[in-house]
C-alpha positions in Angstrom: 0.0 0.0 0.0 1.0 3.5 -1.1 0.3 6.5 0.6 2.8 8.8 -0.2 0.3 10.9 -2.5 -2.3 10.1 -0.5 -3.5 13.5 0.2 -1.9 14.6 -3.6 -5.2 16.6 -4.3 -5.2 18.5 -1.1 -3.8 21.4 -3.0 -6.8 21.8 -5.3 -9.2 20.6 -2.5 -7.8 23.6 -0.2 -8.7 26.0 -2.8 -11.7 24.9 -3.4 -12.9 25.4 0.5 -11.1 28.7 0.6 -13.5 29.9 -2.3 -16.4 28.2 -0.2 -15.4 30.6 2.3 -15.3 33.8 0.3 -19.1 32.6 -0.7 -20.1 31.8 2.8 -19.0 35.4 3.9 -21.2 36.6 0.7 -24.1 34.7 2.2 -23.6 36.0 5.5 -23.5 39.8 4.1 -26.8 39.0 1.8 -28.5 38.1 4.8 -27.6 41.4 6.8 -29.0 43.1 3.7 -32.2 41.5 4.1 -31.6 39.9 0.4 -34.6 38.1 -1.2 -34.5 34.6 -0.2 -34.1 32.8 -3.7 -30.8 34.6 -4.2 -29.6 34.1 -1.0 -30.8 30.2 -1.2 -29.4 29.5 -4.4 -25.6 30.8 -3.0 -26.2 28.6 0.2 -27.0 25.4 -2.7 -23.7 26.6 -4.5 -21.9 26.3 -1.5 -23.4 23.0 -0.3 -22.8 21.4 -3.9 -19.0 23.1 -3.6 -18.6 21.2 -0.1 -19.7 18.1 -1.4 -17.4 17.7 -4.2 -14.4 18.6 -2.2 -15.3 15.9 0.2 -16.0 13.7 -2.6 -12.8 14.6 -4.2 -10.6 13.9 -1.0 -12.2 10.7 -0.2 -11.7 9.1 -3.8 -8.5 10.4 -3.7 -7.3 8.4 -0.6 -9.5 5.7 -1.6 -7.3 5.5 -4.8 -4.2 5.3 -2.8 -5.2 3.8 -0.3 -4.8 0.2 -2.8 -2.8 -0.9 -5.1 -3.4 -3.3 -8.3 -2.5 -6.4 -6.7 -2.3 -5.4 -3.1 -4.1 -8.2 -0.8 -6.7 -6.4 0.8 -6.7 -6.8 4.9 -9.4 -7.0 7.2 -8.6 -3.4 8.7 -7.7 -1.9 5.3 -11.1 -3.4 4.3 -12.6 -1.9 7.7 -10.9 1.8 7.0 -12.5 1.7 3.7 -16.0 1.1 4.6 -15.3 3.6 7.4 -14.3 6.3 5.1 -16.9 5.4 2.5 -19.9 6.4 4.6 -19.3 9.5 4.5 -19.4 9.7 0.6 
């Protein structure tokens, strides 16, 4: 088992939530302008779908190098999986 790039997309992934924060910020500033709800729902869906994918993102990721072709899987690396697969 490899896990030397385990976390290689955490770069990107970082990013992403630091962009998540900008727009949570803009949420928080519509709201204390008493913005009409529609606009102010469909930034809090941007955000939710922006989470999501950057926790989809890092969990494939260590998923994907969490194995390798050929590896023999153990009953703990089995177990870790299915741990960190719930939260997909």
């Amino acid at each position: 088992m490899s896990h030397e790039n385990a976390h290689s997309s955490n770069p990107e992934i970082i990013k992403r939530l630091n962009r998540t924060i900008g727009q949570l910020q803009t949420i928080v500033r519509m709201l204390g302008e008493h913005r009409a709800c529609p606009e102010v729902a469909m930034q809090m869906q941007a955000v939710e779908k922006a989470i999501g994918q950057a926790k989809k993102t890092f969990i494939h990721n260590h998923i994907e190098n969490w194995l390798e072709p050929g590896d023999t899987v153990s009953k703990k690396t089995l177990q870790d999986l299915r741990d960190i697969s719930k939260y997909l």
